[in-house]
C-alpha positions as CSV (number, residue, x, y, z in Angstrom):
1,X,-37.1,47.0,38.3
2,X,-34.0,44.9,39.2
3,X,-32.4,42.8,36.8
4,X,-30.1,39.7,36.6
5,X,-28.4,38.3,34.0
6,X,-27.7,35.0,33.6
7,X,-24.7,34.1,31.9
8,X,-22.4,30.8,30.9
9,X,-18.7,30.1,30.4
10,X,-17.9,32.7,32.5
11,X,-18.8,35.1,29.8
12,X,-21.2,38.0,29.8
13,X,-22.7,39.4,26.4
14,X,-25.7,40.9,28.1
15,X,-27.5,41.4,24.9
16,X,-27.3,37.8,24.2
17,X,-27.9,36.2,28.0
18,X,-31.2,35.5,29.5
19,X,-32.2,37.6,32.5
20,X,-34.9,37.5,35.4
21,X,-36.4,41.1,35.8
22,X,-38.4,41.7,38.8
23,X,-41.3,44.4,38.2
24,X,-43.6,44.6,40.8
25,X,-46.0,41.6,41.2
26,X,-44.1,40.0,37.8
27,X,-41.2,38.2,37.5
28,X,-40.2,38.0,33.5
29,X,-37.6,35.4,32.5
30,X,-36.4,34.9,29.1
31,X,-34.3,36.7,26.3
32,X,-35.5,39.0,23.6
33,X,-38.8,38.4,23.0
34,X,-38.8,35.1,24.3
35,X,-39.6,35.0,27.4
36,X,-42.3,33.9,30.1
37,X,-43.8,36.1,32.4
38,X,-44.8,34.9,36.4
39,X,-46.3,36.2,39.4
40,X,-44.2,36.7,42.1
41,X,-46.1,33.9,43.8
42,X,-45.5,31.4,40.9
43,X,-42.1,32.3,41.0
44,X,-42.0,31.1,44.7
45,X,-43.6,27.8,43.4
46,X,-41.2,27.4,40.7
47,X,-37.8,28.3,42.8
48,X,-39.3,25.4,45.4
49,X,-39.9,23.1,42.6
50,X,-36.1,23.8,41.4
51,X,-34.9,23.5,45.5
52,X,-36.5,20.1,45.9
53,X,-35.0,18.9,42.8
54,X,-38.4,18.4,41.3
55,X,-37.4,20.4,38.4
């Protein structure tokens, strides 16, 4: 699985920042036990959507 954190304010608490873990065919982004899990190929949608400002 690879994992990256997503942090603000140029600080890091891990615990406390979302992350995007990539496992497989799923891409889980979120924090805790908040968070929403994707296909990779809905992830491709949803980074084009952010790309093209659409989002």
């Amino acid at each position: 699985m690879k994992r990256i954190v997503l942090c603000t304010d140029d600080t890091c608490v891990p615990p406390k920042c979302p992350t995007v873990d990539v496992d497989g065919n799923n891409v889980i982004i979120g924090e805790k036990e908040n968070v929403c899990t994707l296909t990779k190929e809905q992830f491709e949608i949803l980074k084009e959507k952010i790309k093209n400002d659409e989002i």
